[in-house]
VEXMAR-651529 format. One record per residue (C-alpha): residue in three letters; x, y, z. Coordinates in steps of 0.1 Angstrom, whole numbers, plus 5000, padded with zeros to 4 digits. Example, Ala and Ser with C-alpha at 12.3 -4.5 7.8 and 13.67 -1.06 7.14 Angstrom:
% VEXMAR-651529
ALA512349555078 SER513749895071 
//
This chain:
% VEXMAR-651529
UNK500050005000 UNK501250364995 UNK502050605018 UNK501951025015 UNK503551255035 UNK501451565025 UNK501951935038 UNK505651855039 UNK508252165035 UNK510251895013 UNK514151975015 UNK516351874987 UNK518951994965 UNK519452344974 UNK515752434976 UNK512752404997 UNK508952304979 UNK505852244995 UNK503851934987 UNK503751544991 UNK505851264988 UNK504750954974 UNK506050604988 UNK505350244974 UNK507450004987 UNK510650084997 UNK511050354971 UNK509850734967 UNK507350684935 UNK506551044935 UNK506351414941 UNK503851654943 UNK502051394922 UNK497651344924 UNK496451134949 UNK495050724945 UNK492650544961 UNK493750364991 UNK497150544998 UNK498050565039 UNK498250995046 UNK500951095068 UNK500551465073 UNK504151645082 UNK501751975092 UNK504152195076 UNK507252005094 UNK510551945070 UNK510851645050 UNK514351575043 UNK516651305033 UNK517251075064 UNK521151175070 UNK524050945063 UNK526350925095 UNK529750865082 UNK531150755117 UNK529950575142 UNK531150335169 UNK528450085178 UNK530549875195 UNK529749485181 UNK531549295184 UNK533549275218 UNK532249545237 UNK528449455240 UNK528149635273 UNK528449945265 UNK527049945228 UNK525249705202 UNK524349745168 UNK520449655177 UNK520749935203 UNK522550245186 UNK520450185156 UNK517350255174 UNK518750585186 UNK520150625148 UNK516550615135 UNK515050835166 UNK517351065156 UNK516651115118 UNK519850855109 UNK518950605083 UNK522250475073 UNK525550465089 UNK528950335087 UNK530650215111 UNK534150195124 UNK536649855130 UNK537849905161 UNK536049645184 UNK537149295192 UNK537649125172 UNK539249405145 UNK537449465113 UNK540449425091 UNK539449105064 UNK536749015045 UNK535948775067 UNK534649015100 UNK533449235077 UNK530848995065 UNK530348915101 UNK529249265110 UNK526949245081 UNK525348965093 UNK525049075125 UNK523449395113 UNK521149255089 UNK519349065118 UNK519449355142 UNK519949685127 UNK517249935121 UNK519150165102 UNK520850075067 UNK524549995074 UNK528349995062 UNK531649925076 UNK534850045077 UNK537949815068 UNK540349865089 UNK544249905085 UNK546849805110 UNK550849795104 UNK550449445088 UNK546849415067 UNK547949575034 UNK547149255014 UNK543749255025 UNK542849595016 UNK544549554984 UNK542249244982 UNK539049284996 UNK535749324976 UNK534749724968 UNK531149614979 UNK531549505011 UNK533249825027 UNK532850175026 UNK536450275027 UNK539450215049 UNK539850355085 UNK543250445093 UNK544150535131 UNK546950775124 UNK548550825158 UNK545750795172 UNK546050525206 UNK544150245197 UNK546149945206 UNK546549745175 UNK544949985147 UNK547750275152 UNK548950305119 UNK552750445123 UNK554750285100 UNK555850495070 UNK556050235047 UNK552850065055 UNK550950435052 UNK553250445020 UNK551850115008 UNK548050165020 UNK547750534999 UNK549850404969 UNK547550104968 UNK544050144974 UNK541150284950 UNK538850304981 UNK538650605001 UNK540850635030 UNK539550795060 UNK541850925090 UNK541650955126 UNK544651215126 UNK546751275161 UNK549851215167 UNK550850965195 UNK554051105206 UNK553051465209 UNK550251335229 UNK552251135251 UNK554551385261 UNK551851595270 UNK550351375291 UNK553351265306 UNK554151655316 UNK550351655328 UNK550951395352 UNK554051515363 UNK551651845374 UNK548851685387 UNK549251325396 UNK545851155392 UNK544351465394 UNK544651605362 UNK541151835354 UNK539051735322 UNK540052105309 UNK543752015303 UNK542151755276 UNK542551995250 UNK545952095259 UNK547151715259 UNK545051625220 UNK546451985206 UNK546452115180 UNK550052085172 UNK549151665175 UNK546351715154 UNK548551885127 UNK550951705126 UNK548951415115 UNK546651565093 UNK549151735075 UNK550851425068 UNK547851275057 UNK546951515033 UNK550751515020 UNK550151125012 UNK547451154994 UNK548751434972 UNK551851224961 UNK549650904955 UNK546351054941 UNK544550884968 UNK541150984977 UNK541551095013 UNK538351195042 UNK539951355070 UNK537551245104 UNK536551535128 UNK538551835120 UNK538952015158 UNK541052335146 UNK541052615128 UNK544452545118 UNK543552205099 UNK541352425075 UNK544252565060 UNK544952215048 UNK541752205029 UNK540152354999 UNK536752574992 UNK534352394965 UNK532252134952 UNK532451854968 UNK532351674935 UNK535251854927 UNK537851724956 UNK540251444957 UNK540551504998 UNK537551595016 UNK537251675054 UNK534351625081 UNK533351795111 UNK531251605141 UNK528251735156 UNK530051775191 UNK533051975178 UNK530552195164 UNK528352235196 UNK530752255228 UNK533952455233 UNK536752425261 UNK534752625283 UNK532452305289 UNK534852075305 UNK533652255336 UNK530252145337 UNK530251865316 UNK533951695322 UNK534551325310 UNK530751325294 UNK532551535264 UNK536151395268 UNK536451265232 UNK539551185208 UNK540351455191 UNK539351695221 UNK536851945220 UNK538752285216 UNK538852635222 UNK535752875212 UNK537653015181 UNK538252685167 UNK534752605169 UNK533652925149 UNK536152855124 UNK534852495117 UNK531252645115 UNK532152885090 UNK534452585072 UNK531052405071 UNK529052695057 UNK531652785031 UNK532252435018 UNK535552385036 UNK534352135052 UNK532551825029 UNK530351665060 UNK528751635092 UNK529051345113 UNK528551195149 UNK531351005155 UNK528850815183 UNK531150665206 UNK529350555243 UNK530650425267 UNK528950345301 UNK528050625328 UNK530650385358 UNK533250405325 UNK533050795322 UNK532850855366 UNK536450765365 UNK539851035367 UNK541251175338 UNK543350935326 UNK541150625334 UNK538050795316 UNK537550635280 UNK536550895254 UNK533750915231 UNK530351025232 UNK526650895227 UNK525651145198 UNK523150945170 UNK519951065185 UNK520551435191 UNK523051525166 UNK520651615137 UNK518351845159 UNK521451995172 UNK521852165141 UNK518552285135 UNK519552525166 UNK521352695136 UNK518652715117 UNK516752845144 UNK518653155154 UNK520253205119 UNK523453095115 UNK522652785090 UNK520052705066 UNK518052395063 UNK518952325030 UNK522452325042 UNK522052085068 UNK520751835040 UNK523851895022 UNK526251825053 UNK524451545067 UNK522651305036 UNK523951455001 UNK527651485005 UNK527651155027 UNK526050974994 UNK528251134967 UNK530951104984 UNK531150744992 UNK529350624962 UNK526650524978 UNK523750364956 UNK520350564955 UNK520350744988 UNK521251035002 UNK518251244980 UNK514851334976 UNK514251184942 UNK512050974921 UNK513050604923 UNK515250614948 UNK515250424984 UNK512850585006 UNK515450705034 UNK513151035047 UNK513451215083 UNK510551445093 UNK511651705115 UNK509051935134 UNK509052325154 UNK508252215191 UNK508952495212 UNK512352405231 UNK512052035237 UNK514451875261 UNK515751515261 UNK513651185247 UNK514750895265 UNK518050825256 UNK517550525232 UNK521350425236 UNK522350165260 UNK524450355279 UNK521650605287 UNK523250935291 UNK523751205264 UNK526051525265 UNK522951695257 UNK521251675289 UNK519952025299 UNK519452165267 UNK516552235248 UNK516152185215 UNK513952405191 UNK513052095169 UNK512151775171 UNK512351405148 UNK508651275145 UNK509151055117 UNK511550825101 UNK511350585074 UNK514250355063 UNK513650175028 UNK510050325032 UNK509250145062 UNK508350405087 UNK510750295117 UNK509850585139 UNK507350795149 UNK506050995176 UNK508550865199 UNK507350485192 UNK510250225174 UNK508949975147 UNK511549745151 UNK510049445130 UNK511549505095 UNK515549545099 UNK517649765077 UNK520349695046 UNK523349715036 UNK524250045021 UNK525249974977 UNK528050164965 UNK528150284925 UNK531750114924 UNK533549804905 
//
């Protein structure tokens, strides 16, 4: 049976139109076309309908570390939160860095996963055949931890970054911090303050001359190989330099920003502490408004979460016992409708940031759009006078967001047409699918 979503502000492609959209099945059959017999009416009451975003980075913590994270729970938040596909990073236990675990994830997902799904293959000193080898279709790109302290995915061998950018066709993506700049500050931190060291030195330890340093190297790599390089969660405004103004279409190295980065500044570590301890660190104020403006100029290609939970006993611990990463899939798209809301960003930019350049950019297959024929992947997003906190769907229960209102609010989602959420009730009986990419 059909569904339309009439009285819809329907976001896509740069403009705003008022009408309906059509679904049959799990695809969008129409726009603004006349109504049929029979059809199920969904009335958005003037709310936005826009593409369901494409989270680039996530951490949902499956396999190893079910305790704090699992695909069946984070994708439940996803969809409460307007996320219809993700992709998702390598680093759990075991690592994703074959063929072989990344067909395991998949399975996994397809018989838990709400959301439509993708995964990272990961690189480690000594996996440079499989990348070389593995299948286009099963991965979304390589992950590379450069110097950033993740046990056995640190990338820090020259010749095996050499041999991964020289190598690949898929799209490397890179944590970028590097290790010993970091541990020297943190050794001189200790030094200080013993166990004792405050939440606000985080950004002094992850600085920006370890974020630099990394990033600059990456982007150097990629320039003598021709690789096609994403550069994770820009923190400073002295990264952008590294980066170019344009058409996403246009670049061979692209660079994202994550919802948190763009949110909270230093002078949060007061209040909030290890809840927004996350690697690399929230920074100063001006670095923030510099990666706002990078995002509204098309410095910066994408917005992401980089959802990364870990339990509220994990995050209650000292400084350097605290884990970092944050719960961020089912706030992070009405988080930036606070720009909308007092100015600073437009709707149709949002759309860009979060669902179109996600889906150009990694090839992805018939998503990421408001378009006839293509997977019907929508997020509904309504005015409701400064609404705080839903439950927090993730299964660590605790957001960074607690305490603020937000000036919008997810009412519906639908993920390959079937609508997955709404009104703040899950419909967990048909599962997502693994994202297609337009690649050999």
């Amino acid at each position: 049976m059909k569904q339309r979503i009439t009285n819809a502000k329907i976001v896509n492609e740069g403009s705003i139109i008022e009408g309906d959209v059509v679904i049959k099945g799990d695809r969008i059959e129409g726009i603004n076309t006349p109504p049929s017999d029979g059809e199920i009416i969904i009335d958005a009451e003037g709310g936005f309908l826009i593409p369901g975003m494409i989270d680039d980075q996530v951490h949902f913590r499956e396999p190893g570390f079910e305790h704090k994270a699992e695909i069946a729970t984070e994708s439940r938040a996803a969809v409460a939160g307007g996320i219809t596909s993700y992709m998702e990073m390598p680093n759990c236990n075991p690592l994703t860095i074959s063929e072989e675990k990344l067909i395991d994830k998949r399975d996994r997902a397809s018989a838990k996963s709400l959301a439509n799904y993708a995964f990272y293959l990961g690189a480690t000193n000594d996996n440079l055949e499989n990348i070389k080898s593995v299948d286009p279709q099963l991965t979304c790109g390589v992950k590379i931890f450069m110097g950033a302290s993740t046990g056995d995915m640190l990338v820090d061998d020259q010749k095996t970054l050499e041999g991964i950018f020289s190598s690949t066709s898929l799209l490397v993506a890179t944590h970028c911090e590097d290790t010993p700049t970091i541990l020297a500050a943190e050794s001189a931190a200790e030094k200080k303050w013993g166990e004792d060291i405050p939440f606000s030195e985080h950004p002094n330890i992850r600085s920006e001359e370890a974020c630099y340093k990394s990033s600059s190297l990456a982007v150097s790599l990629a320039k003598k190989y021709g690789t096609k390089l994403h550069v994770l969660h820009l923190t400073t405004e002295k990264e952008l330099e590294l980066f170019e103004q344009g058409p996403l279409e246009n670049k061979q190295i692209t660079a994202e920003a994550c919802v948190h980065h763009l949110f909270f500044s230093e002078s949060d570590y007061a209040e909030k502490g290890a809840l927004i301890k996350c690697n690399p660190a929230i920074k100063k104020a001006t670095d923030r408004e510099s990666l706002k403006n990078a995002v509204l100029t098309d410095v910066i290609d994408v917005i992401a979460t980089d959802h990364a939970p870990h339990t509220s006993e994990e995050k209650s611990r000292p400084y350097l016992k605290a884990p970092a990463g944050l719960p961020l899939v089912q706030h992070a798209l009405v988080s930036l409708f606070d720009w909308y809301t007092n100015g600073s960003m437009s709707v149709e930019k949002i759309v860009q940031k979060t669902a179109h350049a996600p889906a150009v950019l990694f090839q992805v297959a018939e998503r990421g759009f408001i378009r006839e024929g293509y997977f019907a992947d929508l997020t509904l997003v309504k005015s409701n006078d400064e609404t705080g906190l839903q439950e927090v769907l993730s299964k660590c229960a605790w957001s960074p967001f607690a305490g603020h209102r937000f000036s919008h609010q997810i009412s519906h989602t639908w993920v390959n047409g079937n609508l997955v959420f709404e009104n703040n009730k899950i419909n967990d009986h048909v599962m997502g699918r693994a994202l297609g990419f337009n690649r050999g």
